[in-house]
Structures are given as C-alpha cells and as structure tokens.
C-alpha positions in Angstrom: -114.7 83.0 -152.2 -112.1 83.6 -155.2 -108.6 82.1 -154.7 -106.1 82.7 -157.0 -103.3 80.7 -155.6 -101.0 78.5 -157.6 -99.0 75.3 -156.7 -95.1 76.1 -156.0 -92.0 74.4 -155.4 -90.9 73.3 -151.7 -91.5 75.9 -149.3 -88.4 76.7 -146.7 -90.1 77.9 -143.6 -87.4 80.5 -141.8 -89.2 83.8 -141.7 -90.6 85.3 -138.6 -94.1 85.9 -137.2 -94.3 89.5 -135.9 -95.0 89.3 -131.8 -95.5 93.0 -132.2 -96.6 95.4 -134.6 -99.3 97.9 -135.3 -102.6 97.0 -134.3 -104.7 96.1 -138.0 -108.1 98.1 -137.3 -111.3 95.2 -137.9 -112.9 96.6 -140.6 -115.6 95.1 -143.1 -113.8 94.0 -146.6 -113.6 95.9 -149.5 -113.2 95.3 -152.8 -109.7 97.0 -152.8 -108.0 95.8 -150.1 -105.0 94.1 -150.2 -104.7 90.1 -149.3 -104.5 89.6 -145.2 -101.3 88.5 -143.9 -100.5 86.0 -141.4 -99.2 88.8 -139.1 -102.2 91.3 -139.9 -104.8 88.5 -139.1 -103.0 87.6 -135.9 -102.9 91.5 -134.9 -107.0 91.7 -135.6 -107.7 88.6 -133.7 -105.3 89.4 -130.7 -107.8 92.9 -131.0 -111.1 90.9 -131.6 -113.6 89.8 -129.4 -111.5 87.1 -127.6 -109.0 89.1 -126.5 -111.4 91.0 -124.8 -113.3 88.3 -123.5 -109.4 87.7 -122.1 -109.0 91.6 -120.6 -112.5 90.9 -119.0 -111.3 88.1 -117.1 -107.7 89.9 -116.2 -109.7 93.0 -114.8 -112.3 91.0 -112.7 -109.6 89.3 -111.2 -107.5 92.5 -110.4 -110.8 93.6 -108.8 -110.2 91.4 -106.0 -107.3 93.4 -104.5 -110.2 96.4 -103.9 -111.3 97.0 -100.8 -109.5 93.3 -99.7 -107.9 93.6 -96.4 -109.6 97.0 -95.2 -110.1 97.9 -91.9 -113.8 97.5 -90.7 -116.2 100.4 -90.3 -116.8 101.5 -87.2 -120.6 102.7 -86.1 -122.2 105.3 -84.6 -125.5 104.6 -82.5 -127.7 106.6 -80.5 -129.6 105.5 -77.2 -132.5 106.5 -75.2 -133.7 104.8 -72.0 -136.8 106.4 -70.9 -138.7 105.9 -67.3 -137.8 106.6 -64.1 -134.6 107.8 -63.1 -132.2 107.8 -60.1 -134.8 109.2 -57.6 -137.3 110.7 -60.3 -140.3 109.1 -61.2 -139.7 110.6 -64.7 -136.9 111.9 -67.4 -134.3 109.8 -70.0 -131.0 108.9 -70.5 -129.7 109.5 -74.0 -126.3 108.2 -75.0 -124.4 108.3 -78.5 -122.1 105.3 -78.8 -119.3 105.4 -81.0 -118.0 101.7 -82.1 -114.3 101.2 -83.1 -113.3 97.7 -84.2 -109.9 96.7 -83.5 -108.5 93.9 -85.9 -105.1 92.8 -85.9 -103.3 94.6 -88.8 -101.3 91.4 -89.8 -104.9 89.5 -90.8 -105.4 92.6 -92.9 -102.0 92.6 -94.7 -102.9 88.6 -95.2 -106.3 89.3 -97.0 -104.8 92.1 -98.9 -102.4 90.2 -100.2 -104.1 86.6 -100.5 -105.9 89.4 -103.3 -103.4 90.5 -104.6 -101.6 87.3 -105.5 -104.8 86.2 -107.2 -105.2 89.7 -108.8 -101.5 88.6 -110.7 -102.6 84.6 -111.4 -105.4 86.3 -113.6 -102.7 88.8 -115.2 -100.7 85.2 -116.2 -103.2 84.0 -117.1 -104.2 86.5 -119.7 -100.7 86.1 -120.9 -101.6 82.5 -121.8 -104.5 82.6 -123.0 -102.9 85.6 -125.6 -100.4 82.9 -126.8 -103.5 80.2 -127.2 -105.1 82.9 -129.1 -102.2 83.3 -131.1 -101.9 80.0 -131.7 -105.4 79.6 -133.1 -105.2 82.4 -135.6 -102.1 81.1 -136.6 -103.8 77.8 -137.6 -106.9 79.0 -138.8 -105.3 81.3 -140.8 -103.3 78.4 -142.2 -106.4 76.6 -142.8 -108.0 79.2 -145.2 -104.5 79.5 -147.3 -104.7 75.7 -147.6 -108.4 75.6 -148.3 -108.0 78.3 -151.3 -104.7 76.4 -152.8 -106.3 73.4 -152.6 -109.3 75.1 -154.4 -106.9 76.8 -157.2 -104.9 73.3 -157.5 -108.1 71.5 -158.5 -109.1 74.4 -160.6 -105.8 74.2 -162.6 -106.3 70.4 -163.5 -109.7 71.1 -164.5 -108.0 73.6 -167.1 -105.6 71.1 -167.7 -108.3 68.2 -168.6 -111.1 69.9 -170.3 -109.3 70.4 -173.5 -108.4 66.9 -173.5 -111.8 65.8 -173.3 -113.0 68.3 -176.1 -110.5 66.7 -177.9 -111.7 63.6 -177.0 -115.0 64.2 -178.1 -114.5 65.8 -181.3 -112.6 62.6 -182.3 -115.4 60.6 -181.2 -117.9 62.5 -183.1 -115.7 62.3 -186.6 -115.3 58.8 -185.4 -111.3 58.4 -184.9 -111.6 56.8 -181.6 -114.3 55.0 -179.3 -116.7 56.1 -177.3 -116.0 55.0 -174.7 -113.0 56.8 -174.5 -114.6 59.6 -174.1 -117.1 58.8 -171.6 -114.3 57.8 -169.4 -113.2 61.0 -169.8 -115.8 62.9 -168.9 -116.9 60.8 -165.6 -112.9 62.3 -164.9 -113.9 65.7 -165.8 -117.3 65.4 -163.6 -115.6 64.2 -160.9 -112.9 66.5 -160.9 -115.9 68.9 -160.8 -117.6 67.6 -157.6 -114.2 67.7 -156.2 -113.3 71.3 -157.3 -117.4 72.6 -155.6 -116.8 70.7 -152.5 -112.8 72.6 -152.2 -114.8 75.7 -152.3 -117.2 74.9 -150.1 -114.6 74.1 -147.8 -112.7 77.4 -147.9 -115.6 79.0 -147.6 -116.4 77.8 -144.4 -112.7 77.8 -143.1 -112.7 81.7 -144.7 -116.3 82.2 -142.9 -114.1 80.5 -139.1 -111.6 82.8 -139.6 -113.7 85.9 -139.8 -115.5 84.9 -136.5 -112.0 84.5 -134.9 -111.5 87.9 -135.5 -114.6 89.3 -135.4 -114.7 91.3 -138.4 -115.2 90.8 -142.3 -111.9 90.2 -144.0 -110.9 90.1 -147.3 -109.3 86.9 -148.9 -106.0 85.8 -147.3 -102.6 86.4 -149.2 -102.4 82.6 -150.9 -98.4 81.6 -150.2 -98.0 79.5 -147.4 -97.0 81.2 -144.5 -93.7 80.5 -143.0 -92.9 80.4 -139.4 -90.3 81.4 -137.4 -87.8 78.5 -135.6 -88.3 78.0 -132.0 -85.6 78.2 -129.5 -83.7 75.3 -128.5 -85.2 74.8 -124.9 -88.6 75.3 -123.4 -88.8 78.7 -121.3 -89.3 77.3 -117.5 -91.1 81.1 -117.0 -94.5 80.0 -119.1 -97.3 82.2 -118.1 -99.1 78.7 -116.9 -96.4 78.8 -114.5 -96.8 81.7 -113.2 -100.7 82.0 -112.7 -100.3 78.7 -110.4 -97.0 80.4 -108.4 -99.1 83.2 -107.8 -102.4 81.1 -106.4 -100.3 79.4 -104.5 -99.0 82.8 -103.3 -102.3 83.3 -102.5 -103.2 80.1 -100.8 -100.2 80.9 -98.2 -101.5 84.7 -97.5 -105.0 83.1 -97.0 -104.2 80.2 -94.7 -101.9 82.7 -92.6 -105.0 85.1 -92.6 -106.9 82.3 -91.2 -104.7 81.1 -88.6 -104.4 84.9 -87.2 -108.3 84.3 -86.6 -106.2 82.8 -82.9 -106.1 86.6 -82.3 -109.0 87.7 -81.3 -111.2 91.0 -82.8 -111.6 93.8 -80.3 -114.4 96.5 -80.3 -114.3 99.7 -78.1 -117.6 100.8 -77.4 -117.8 104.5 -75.7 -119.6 108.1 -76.0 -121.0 111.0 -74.0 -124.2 109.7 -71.8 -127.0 112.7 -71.1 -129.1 112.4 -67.8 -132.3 113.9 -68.0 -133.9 113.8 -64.3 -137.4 116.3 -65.2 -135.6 119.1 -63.7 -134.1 122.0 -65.6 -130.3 120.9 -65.3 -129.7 117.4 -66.6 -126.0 115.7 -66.2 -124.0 114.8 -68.7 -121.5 111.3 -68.1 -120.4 109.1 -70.5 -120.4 105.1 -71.2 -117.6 102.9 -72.1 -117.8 99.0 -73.1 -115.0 97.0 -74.4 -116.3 93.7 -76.4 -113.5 90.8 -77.1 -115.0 88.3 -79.5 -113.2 84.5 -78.3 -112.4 82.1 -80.7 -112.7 78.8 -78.8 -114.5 76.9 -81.3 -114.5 78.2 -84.7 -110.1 79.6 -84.9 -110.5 79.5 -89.2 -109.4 75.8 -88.8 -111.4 75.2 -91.9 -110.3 78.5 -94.2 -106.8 77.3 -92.9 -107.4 73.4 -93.8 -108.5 74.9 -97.5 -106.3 76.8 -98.3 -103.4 74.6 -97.4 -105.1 71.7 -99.4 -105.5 74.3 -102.4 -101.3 75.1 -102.0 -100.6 71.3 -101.9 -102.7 71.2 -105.3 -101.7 73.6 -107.1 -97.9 73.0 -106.1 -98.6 69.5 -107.5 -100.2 70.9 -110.7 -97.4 72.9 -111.1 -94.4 70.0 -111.1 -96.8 67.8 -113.4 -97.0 71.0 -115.6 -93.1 71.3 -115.7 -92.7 67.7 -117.0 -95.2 68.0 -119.1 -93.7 71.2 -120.7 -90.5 69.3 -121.6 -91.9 66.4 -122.8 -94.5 68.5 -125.5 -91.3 70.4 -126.3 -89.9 67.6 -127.4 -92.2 66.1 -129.5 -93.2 69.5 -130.8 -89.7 69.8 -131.8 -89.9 66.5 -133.9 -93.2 66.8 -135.4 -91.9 69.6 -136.8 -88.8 69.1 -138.0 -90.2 65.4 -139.6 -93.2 67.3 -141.1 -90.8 70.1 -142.6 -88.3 67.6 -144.1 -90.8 65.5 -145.4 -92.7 68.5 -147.9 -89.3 69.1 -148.8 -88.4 66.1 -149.8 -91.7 65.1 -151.1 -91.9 68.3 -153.3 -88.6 67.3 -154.7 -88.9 63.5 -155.3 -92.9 63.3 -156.0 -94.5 66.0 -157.3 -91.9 66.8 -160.0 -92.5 63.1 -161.4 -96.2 63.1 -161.3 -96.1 66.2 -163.7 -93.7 64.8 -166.0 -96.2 61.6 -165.7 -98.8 63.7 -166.8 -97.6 65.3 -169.3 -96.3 61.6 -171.0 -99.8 60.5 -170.6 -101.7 63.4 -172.6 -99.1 63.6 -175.3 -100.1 59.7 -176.0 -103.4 61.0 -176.6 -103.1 63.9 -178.0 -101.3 62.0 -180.7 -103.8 59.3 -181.1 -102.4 56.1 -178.7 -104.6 53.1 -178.5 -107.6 52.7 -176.6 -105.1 52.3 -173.1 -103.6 55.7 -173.1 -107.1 56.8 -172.1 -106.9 55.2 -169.0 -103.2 55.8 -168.7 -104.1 59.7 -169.1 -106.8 59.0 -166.1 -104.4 57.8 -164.0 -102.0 59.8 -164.6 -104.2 63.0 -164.0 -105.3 61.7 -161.0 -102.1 61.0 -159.5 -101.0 64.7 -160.3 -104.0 66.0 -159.0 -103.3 64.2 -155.7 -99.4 64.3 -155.5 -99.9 68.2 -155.6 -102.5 68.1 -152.8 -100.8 66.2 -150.9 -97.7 68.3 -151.1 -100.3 71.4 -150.3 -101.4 69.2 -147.2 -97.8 68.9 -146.0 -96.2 71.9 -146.3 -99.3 73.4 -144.3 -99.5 71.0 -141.9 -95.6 71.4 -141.5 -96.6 75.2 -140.7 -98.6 74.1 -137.8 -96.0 72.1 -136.5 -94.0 75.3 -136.3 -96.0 76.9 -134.9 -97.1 74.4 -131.9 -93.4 74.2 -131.3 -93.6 78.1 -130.6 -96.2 78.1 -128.2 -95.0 75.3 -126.7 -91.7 76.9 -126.1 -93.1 80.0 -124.6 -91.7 81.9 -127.3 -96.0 83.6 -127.7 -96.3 83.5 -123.9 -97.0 87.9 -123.6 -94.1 90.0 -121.6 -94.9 90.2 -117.9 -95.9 93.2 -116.2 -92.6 94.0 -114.6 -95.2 95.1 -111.7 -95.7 91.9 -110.7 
C-alpha cells in the first residue's frame, strides 16, 4: 500500500464525526478514487456485513411478537360408532364434534406482550451494537492513518540519511575520513530500512482489517489524522444497554403474570349434530355436547413464574451495576482523553521541534567534515528524530481514540429510538 502522508505540527482535535449522512455504496477500489474519509468508512461499515449481521438479530427478535399470545385453534372431528343400536341389532351413530378452547384473554395479552417487550430489547440492542460498530471503524480507521504516517515518517528519514551516507562513502573512498564512519552509517541506513519494510507491512495488514470491517475493497485512507468531535459533559442515563435490559425485564413481568394466570383454568366446549342410523329408512338426528375443564392442582406455572421472576431480579441488578459503571467509564474516558490530547500538544511543541533542530546540528557537523564523533552524534541524532516524530504520530492517534471512547461511552453513538417503542 502507497502512503503519502507527511509529519505535521500539533493536531487540535474539534471537528465533528458525521452521525448521519449519505450511505457511501461498498465498492471495489479504483485507481481514481479519492482518499476514504473517516465519515465515509464509518458510513460503509455501518452498511457492511456487520451491520447486517446486527438487522438479523433485531428482526429474529421482532419475530417473536408473531403469532405470541393467539387464541388456540379449535378442531373439528368426526365420529362413527357402529353395532347395535337402541333396539336394532344393526345401524351407526355418526357425530361431527366441533372443539372451542376457551383461554382466559388476560394470559393471552401476557404472552403477547412478554413478546413484545423482548421484540424491543432486540431493537436496543441493535442500537448498541451500531454505536460498538461505530466505535470500531472509528479505531480501525485510525489505525490505518497511523500505520501509513508512520510508514511516510520512516520513509522521509530514509531520504533524509541516504545522502549522508553517499557522502560518507565518497569521502571514504577518496580517503578524507575513516571507514568506519561509514560503516556506521550504513548499519543506520539498513536499519532504518528493516524498520521502514516492517511499517509497511504493518499498514498493510491494518489497511487489509479495515477492508474486512467493511466488507468491501477500499482505496487508501485520506493520511491527516482524523479529529473527533468533544463529548458532552455527562453520560446519557438513556444508553441503548439500558434500554434492552428495561425491556427484558418488561418482559420477565408479562411472563411471570402469564404464568400465574395458569390458576385460571382452560376450558374446551365440545358439541355438534349426532346422526342415528337404526337400519330403517328414517334415521334421527340429536346432537352431543361435552364441556372439558383442565385443573391445575399440581403443575399452576409455579416454575415459568419462579423463572421469570429470578430473570427480573437479574436483569434489574444488571441494570444498576450497568448505571455505575456508565459513570465511572465516563469519567475516566473523560480524562484519558483530555491527558492524551494535552500531552501531543504539548509534546509536538516542546519535543519534536528540538529533535529536528538536533538533527539538523548533527549533519551540518558532517557535512562540513567534524571529527570522527559527529558520526555518532549524527546517529543519535537521526534516531532520536526518527523516534520523537513517531512518537508524536503515536500520540496524537492514540489521543483520537480517547475521543472517541469518550463518545461511545457517553451515548453520544447510541442510534435514535424508534419513537414506536
């Protein structure tokens, strides 16, 4: 993968990630496609296969709710009773039974909506699992642009030193400086080399993760650091999280009222016309009636009841820890990032600026012909550059995650509810 990013000052992270915006089709790179955003990568992963994976999920558990609560099907069965009848040593009787079961209607509201409630934790938790999603493009995407800055910064002090080792050895070989010297050079250069193959290596791989993410081919990511919008100043108590276990605790109430209304017992009315056929050529025609009341004396959905109010005392718990939990990640969230943003600030300022000036000191000595320690001066010098700006490009990225941990864990990524639920 090319990168063609450069090293820049401090980076002041105040714009916004777009929540919403046109959805960026997944299609295979070309060659003349522009550099992928941060908010066009999000939009192709919160489209890719994930997301669906997500949808899947929300639609099996909106199945639930169909055919939940319904009133049982009655039955139709026909009869025939053959053999001697009343005083007739032959003929039938034929009957056509019609079966109605009678449930109690508040059992049936109780299912439905026991269904229903666990139809809506599903819907929440799509919504979270949108903001995790979001989340993780957001860093992989940050990834990449650190991988290929990381790969351009090692590029640029490899331009920097290699005409400084030419130099090096075309002084050597008119004999106006030791060998030596130039062999230290070079294991700098070749090392500088390893280290330049394994960068891109690296972004390859991270370019490679970011593709599966969003299921697509992508061209090569635009190379500025992206910056991230600032959360808001408290954590939303309305997180999706939150609202997947109100609603299965919703549903743990409907259920274990469903299964206490088991004390009422089903009813089934049996009736239908009844034909007597005596052998002679009338036959009468009567009818048959049966009522059939199931008891519940041993099994009253004691258990179903004992469940589901175990599963409501659960997930209530699970809830308050979640709550605490919330503020308390907030918090640190908020820290982390504000520490890791002032720190590539400052370090930006008060390091890398002197490690350049360092370096440039240090190959001016040599340049100019300084005795045989300027070499290893000029070493250490181009090292310390090299890592002072890699450092910086590890900071201000890893101040960009920060940010954006602190807006997931605000809620701020959480998706809108369905104002149907």
């Amino acid at each position: 993968m090319t990168s063609t990013c450069s090293v820049s000052g401090p980076l002041v992270l105040v714009a916004t990630i777009a929540t919403s915006s046109a959805t960026v089709a997944a299609t295979p790179a070309r060659a003349n496609e522009a550099g992928v955003t941060l908010d066009a990568y999000v939009e192709r992963v919160l489209a890719g296969p994930s997301a669906r994976v997500l949808d899947a999920r929300a639609a099996e558990g909106a199945s639930l709710v169909e055919g939940a609560g319904a009133w049982p099907n009655p039955a139709l069965s026909v009869e025939r009773q053959s053999g001697p009848v009343a005083e007739q040593t032959t003929g039938s009787q034929d009957a056509a039974l019609f079966e109605l079961p009678l449930v109690f209607p508040g059992r049936l509201a109780a299912v439905h909506d026991a269904a229903a409630a666990r139809g809506d934790a599903a819907a929440h938790e799509r919504r979270g699992g949108l903001a995790r999603l979001r989340l993780d493009a957001t860093v992989t995407y940050l990834d990449v642009v650190r991988q290929q800055r990381r790969t351009r910064t090692l590029a640029d002090a490899r331009d920097r030193l290699a005409p400084i080792v030419e130099g090096a050895r075309k002084r050597a070989e008119a004999g106006e400086s030791a060998g030596g010297d130039r062999l230290r050079l070079e294991v700098e250069l070749a090392r500088l080399d390893d280290d330049l193959r394994a960068a891109a290596s690296d972004a390859f791989a991270a370019h490679r993760r970011a593709e599966a993410l969003a299921g697509a081919p992508l061209p090569a990511f635009i190379t500025g650091e992206p910056s991230i919008a600032p959360a808001p100043a408290r954590t939303d108590t309305g997180r999706a999280e939150l609202d997947a276990l109100t609603a299965r605790a919703r549903a743990a109430e409907h259920e274990q009222s469903a299964a206490s209304l088991r004390l009422i017992p089903d009813v089934v009315v049996v009736g239908g016309p009844s034909l007597l056929n005596a052998g002679a050529p009338d036959f009468a025609v009567g009818y048959a009636v049966s009522l059939r009341v199931e008891l519940p004396l041993f099994d009253r959905g004691q258990g179903a009841a004992a469940g589901a109010r175990t599963e409501k005392a659960r997930v209530d718990a699970e809830r308050a820890q979640l709550v605490t939990s919330y503020q308390a990640a907030f918090d640190v969230a908020r820290r982390t990032a504000t520490d890791r943003r002032e720190r590539s600030v400052s370090f930006a300022r008060d390091v890398v600026p002197r490690a350049d000036a360092l370096f440039s000191s240090a190959s001016k000595s040599v340049e100019v012909g300084g005795d045989a320690g300027t070499v290893l001066a000029l070493v250490d010098a181009a090292r310390t550059q090299r890592e002072a700006r890699l450092a910086l490009i590890d900071l201000e990225a890893a101040s960009a995650v920060a940010d954006a941990e602190l807006l997931f864990t605000s809620g701020a990524w959480d998706a809108p509810k369905d104002p149907s639920r």
